[in-house]
C-alpha positions in Angstrom: -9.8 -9.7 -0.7 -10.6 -5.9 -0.1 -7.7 -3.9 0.9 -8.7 -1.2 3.6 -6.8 1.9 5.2 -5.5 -0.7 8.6 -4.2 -3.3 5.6 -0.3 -3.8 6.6 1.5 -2.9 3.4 3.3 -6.4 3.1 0.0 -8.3 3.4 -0.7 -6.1 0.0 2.8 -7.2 -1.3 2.0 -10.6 -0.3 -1.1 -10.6 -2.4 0.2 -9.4 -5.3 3.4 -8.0 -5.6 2.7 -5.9 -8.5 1.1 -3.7 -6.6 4.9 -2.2 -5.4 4.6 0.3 -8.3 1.2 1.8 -6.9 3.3 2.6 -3.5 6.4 4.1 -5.7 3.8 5.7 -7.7 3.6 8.1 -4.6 6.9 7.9 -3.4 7.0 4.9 -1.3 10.3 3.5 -2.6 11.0 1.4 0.3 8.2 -0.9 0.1 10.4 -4.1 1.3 11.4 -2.2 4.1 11.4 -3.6 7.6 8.4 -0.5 8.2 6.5 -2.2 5.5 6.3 -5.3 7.7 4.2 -3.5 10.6 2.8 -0.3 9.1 -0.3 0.1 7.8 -1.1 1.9 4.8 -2.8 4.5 6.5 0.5 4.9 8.3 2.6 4.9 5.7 0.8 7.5 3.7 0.6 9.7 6.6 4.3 9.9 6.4 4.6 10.1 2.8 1.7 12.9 2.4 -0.3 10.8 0.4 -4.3 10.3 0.7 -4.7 6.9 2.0 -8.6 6.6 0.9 -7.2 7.4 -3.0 -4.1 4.3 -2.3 -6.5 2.0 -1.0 -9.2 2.6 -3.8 -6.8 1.9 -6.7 -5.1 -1.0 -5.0 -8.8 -2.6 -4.5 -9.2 -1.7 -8.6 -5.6 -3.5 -9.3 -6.8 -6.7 -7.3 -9.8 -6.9 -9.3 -8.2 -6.9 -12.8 
């Protein structure tokens, strides 16, 4: 499965939940957070500063290893 900007971060987590350290990488400590539930990752790095098109791609590159 492709990961895309509108992805909810816990259907990441759900995938594979290894890919927590790539949303602490960029200061998104609270990924098990009730936000995390209902906000998307283009959400999420909006509030965090962080360039969702840079997330996505190297989430996309974890899944594939």
């Amino acid at each position: 499965m492709k990961v895309t900007k509108d992805t909810i971060i816990a259907e990441v987590l759900r995938i594979n939940p290894k890919t927590a350290v790539l949303f602490m990488e960029i200061g998104m400590h609270c990924v098990g957070c009730p936000s995390a539930s209902g906000e998307s990752i283009e959400q999420a790095c909006m509030v965090h500063g962080a360039d969702p098109d840079e997330l996505v791609e190297k989430i996309n590159k974890f899944l594939e290893q």
